[in-house]
PASEBA-1860 file (N, C-alpha, C; in nm, 3 decimals):
! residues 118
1> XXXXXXXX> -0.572/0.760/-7.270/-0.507/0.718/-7.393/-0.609/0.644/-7.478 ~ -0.645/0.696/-7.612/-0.733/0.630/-7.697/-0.716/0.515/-7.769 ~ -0.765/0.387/-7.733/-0.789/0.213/-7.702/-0.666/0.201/-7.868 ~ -0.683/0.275/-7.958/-0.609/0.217/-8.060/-0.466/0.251/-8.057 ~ -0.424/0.325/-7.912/-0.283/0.388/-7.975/-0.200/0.247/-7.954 ~ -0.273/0.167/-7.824/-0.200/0.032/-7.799/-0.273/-0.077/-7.795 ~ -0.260/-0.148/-7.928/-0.365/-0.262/-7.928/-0.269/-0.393/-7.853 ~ -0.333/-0.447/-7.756/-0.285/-0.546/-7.728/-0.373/-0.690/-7.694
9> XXXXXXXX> -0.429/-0.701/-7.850/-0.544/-0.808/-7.881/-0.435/-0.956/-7.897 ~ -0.513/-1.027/-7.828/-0.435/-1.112/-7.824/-0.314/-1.149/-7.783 ~ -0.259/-1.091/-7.659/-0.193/-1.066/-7.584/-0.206/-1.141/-7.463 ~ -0.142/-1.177/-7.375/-0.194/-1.186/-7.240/-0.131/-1.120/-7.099 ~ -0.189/-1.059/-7.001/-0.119/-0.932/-6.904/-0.148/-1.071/-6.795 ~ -0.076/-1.049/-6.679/-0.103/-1.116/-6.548/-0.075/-0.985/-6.437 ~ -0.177/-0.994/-6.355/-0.155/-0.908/-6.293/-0.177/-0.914/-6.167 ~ -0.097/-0.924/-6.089/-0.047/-0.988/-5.904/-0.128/-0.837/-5.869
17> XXXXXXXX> -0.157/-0.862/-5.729/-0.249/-0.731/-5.671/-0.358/-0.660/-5.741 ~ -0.405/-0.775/-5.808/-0.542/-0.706/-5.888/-0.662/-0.725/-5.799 ~ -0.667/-0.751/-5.682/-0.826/-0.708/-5.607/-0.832/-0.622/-5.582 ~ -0.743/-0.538/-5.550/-0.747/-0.395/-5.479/-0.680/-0.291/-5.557 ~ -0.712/-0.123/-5.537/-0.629/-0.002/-5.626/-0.551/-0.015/-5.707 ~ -0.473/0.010/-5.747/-0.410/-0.012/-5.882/-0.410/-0.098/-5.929 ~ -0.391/-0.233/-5.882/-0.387/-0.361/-5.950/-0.528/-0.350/-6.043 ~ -0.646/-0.314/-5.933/-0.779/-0.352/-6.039/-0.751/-0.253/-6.122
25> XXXXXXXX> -0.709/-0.113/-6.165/-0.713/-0.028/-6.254/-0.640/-0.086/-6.342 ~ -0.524/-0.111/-6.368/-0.444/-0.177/-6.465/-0.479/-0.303/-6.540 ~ -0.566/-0.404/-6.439/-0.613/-0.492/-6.531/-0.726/-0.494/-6.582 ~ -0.819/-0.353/-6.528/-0.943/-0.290/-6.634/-0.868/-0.225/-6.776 ~ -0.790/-0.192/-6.736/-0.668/-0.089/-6.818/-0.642/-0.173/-6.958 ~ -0.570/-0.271/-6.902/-0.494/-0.419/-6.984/-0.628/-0.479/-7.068 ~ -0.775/-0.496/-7.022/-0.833/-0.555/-7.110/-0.893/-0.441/-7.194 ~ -0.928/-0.355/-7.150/-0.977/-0.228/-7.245/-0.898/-0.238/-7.341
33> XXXXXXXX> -0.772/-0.294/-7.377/-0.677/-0.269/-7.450/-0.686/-0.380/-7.580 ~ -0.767/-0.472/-7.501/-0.762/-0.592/-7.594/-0.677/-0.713/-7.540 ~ -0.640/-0.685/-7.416/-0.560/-0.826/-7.340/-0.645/-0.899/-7.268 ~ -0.588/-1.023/-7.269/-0.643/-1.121/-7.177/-0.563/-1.104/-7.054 ~ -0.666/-1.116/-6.926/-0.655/-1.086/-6.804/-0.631/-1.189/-6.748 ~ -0.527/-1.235/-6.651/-0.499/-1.276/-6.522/-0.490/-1.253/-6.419 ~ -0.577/-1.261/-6.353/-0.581/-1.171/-6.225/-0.472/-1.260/-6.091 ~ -0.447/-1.223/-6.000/-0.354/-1.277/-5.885/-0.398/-1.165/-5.818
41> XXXXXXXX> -0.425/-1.226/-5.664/-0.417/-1.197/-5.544/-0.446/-1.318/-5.474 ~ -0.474/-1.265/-5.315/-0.495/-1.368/-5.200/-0.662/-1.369/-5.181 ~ -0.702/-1.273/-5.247/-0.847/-1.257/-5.201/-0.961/-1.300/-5.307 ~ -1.007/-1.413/-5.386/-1.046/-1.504/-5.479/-1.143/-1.431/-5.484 ~ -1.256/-1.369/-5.369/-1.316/-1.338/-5.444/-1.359/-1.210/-5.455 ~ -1.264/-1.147/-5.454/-1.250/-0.960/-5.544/-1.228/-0.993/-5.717 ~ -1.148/-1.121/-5.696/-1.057/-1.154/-5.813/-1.210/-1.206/-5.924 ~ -1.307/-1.273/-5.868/-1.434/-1.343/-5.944/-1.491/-1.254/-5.956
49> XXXXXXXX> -1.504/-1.131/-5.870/-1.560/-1.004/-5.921/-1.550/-0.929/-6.060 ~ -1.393/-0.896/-5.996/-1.336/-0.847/-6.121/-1.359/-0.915/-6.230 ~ -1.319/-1.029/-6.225/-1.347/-1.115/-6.352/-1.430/-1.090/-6.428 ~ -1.565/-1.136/-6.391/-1.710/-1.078/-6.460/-1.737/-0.973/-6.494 ~ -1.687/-0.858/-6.413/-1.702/-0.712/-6.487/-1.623/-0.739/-6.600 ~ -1.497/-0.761/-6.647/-1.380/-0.747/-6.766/-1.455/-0.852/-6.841 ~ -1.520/-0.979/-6.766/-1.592/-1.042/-6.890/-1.691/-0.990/-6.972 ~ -1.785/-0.947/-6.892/-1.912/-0.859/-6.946/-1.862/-0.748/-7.056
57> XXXXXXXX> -1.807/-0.704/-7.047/-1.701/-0.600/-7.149/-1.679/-0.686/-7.283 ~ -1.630/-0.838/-7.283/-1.612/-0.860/-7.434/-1.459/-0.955/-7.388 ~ -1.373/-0.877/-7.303/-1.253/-0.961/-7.260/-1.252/-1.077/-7.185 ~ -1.137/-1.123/-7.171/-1.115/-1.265/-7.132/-1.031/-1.222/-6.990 ~ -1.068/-1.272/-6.876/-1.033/-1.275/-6.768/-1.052/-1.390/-6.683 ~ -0.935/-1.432/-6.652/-0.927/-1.536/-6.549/-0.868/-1.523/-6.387 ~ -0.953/-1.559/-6.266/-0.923/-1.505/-6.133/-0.838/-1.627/-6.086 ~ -0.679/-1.584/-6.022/-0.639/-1.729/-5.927/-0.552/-1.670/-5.835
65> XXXXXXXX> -0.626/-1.718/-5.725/-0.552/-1.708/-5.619/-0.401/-1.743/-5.593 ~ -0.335/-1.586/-5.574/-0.189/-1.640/-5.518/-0.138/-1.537/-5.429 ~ -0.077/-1.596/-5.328/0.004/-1.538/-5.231/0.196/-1.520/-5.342 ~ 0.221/-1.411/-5.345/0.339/-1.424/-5.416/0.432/-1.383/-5.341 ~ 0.440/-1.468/-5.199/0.501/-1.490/-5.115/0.576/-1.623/-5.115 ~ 0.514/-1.716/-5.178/0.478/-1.852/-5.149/0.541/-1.861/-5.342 ~ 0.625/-1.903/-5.306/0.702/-1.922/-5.490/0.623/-2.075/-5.578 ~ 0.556/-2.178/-5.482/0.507/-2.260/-5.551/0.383/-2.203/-5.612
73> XXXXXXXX> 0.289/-2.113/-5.547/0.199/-2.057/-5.582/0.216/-2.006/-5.729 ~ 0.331/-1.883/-5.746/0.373/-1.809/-5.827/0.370/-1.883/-5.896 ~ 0.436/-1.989/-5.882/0.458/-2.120/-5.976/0.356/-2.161/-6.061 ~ 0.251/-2.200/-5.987/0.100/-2.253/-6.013/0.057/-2.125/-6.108 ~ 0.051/-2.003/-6.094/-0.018/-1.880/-6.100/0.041/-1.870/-6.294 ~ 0.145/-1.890/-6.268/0.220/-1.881/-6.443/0.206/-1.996/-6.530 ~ 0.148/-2.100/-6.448/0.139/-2.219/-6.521/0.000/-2.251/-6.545 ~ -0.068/-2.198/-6.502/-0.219/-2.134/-6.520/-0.260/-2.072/-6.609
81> XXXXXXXX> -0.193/-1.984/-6.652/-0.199/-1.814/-6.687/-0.142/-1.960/-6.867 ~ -0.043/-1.995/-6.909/0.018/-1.996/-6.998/-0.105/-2.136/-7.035 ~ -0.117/-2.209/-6.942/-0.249/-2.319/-7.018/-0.377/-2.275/-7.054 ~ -0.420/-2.220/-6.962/-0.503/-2.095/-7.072/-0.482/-2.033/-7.158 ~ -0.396/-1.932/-7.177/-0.383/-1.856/-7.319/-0.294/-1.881/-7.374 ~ -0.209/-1.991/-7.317/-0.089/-2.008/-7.480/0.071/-1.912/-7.435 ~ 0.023/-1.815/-7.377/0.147/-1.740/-7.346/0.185/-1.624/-7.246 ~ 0.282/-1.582/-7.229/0.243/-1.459/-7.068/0.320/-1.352/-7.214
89> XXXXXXXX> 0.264/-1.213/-7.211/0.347/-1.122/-7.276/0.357/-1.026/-7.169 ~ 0.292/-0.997/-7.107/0.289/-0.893/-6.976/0.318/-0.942/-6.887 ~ 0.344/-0.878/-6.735/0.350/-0.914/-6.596/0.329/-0.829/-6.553 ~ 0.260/-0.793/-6.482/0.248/-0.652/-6.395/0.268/-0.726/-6.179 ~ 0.344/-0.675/-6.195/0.347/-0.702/-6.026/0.364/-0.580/-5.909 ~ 0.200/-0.591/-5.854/0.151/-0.505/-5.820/0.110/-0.548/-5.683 ~ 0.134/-0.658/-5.616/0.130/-0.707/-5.537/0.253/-0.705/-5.440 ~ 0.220/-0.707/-5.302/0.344/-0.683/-5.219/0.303/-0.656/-5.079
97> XXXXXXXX> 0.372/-0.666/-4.966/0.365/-0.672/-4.821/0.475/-0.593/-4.750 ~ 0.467/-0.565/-4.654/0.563/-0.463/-4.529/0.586/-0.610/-4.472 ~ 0.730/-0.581/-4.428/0.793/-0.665/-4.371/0.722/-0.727/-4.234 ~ 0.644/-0.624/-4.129/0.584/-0.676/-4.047/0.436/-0.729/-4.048 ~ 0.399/-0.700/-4.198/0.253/-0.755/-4.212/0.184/-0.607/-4.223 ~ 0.178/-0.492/-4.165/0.128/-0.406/-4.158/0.063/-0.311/-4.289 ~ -0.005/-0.265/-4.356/-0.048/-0.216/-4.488/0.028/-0.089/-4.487 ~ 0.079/-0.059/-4.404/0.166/0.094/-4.431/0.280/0.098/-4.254
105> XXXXXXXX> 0.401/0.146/-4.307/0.477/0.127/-4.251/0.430/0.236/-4.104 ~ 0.476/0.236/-4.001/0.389/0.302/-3.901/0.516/0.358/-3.850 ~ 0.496/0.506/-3.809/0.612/0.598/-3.796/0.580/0.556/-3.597 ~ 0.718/0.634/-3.557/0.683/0.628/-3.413/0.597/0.734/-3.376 ~ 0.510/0.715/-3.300/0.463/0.858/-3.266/0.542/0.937/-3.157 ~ 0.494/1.048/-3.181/0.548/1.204/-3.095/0.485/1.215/-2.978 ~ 0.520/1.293/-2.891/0.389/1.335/-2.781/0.328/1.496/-2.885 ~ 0.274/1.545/-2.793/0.231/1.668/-2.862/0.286/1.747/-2.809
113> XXXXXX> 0.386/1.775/-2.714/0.448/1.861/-2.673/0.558/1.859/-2.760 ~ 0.605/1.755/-2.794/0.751/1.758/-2.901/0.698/1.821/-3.052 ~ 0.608/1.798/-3.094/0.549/1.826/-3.209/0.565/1.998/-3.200 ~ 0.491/2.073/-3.078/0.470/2.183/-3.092/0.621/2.257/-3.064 ~ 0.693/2.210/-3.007/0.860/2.241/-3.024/0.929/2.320/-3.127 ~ 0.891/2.191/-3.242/0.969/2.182/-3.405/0.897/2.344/-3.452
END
């Protein structure tokens, strides 16, 4: 999509699960656009990474650690986000966990005799 169909200069995006896959695409996405970046995750420093690349670009990006598990965090994370730039217009929440901790839900396994059955 070509940068002028959505100007969002002066804006500000926050974006939970931005160290990793989509999160970082969306908040490369969000400043290409002309937004100021908030980054959220647990991992500070993917988040200082990111940062500096979206800075080097011309945008405004800020990295803070949050578990958005932890609602005081969240707390901290929006009250951050709004003393810096004045205001939240976006949220992207892209961040999230499996109930047992696991990064992908884990099927039972089969033997291979049942497999070749089906």
């Amino acid at each position: 999509m070509p940068a002028d169909i959505v100007d969002l200069t002066g804006r500000t995006a926050v974006v939970t699960g931005a160290s990793a896959g989509i999160g970082v695409h969306l908040a490369r996405g969000l400043a290409a656009h002309g937004a100021n970046v908030v980054l959220a995750a647990r991992r500070l420093g993917r988040l200082e990474e990111l940062a500096q690349e979206i800075g080097e670009t011309g945008a405004q990006a800020l990295a803070v650690r949050c578990d958005v598990t932890d609602r005081s965090q969240v707390e901290t994370l929006l009250d951050t986000a709004c003393e810096r730039f004045g205001r939240i217009d976006v949220m992207v929440n892209d961040a999230g966990t499996a109930g047992d901790g696991a990064r992908f839900p884990r099927r039972p396994r089969t033997s291979s005799s049942s497999r070749r059955s089906r």
